[in-house]
C-alpha positions in Angstrom: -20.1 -2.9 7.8 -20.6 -6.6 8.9 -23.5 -7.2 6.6 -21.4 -6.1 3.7 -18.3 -8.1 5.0 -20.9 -11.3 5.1 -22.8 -11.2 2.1 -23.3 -7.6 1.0 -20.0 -7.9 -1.3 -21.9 -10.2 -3.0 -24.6 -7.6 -4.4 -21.9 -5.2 -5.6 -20.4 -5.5 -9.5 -17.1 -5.7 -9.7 -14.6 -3.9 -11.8 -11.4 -4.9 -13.9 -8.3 -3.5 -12.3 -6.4 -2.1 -15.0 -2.7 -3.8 -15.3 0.5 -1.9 -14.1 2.0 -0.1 -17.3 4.6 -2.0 -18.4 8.3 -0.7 -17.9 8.5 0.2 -22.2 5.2 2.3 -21.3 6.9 4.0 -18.6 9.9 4.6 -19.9 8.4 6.0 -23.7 6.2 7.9 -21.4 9.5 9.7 -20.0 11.4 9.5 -22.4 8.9 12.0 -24.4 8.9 14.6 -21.3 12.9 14.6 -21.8 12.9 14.9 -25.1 9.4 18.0 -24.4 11.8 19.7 -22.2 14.9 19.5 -24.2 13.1 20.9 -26.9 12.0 24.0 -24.7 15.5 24.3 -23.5 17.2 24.5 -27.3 14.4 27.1 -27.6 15.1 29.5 -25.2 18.8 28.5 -25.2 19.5 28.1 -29.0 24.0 28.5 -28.6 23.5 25.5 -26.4 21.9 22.9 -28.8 25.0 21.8 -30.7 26.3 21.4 -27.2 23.2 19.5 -25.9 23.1 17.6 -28.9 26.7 15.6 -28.2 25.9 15.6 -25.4 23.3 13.0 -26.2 24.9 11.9 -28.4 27.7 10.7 -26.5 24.8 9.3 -24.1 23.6 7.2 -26.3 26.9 5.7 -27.5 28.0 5.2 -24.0 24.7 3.7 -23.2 24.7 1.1 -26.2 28.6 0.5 -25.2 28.1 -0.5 -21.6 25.3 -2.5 -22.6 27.6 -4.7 -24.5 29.9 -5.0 -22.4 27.5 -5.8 -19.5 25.8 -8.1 -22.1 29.6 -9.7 -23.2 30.4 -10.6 -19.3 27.2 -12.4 -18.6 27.5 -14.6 -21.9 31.2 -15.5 -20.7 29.6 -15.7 -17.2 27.1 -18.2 -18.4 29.6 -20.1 -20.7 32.0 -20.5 -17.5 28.9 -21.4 -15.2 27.7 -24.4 -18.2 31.0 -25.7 -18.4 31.1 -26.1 -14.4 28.3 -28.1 -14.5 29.3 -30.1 -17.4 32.3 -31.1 -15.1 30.4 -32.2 -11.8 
């Protein structure tokens, strides 16, 4: 163990450590097991899909609603924040 903490490390080839997936990876990565799984679900359950479907549906509008909104407060956030420092 000392020899190859001293200069045995030395002898070895290396190899490339493969970079962390990137948070889009991930996320298209589950967002295609959801979508796997709902898929089996409308087929074994085929009166829920209309259901299931607004369901998402709503999701999605929701989602791209609170977005702006969280999006809209930061910009007035920032805006307050530049004219602060414009003052000082």
């Amino acid at each position: 163990m000392t020899e190859f903490v001293m200069d045995g490390y030395l002898k070895i080839e290396g190899e490339e450590i493969p970079m962390e997936a990137s948070r889009m990876k991930s996320f298209k990565k589950h967002m295609g097991i959801i979508v796997e799984k709902a898929v089996m679900l409308m087929t074994f359950y085929p009166y829920y899909s209309a259901l299931f479907a607004l369901g998402i549906i709503a999701f999605v509008c929701l989602s791209f609603y609170c977005t702006d909104y969280i999006l809209d407060k930061l910009e007035k956030r920032h805006e307050k924040d530049e004219k602060i420092k414009k003052k000082t």
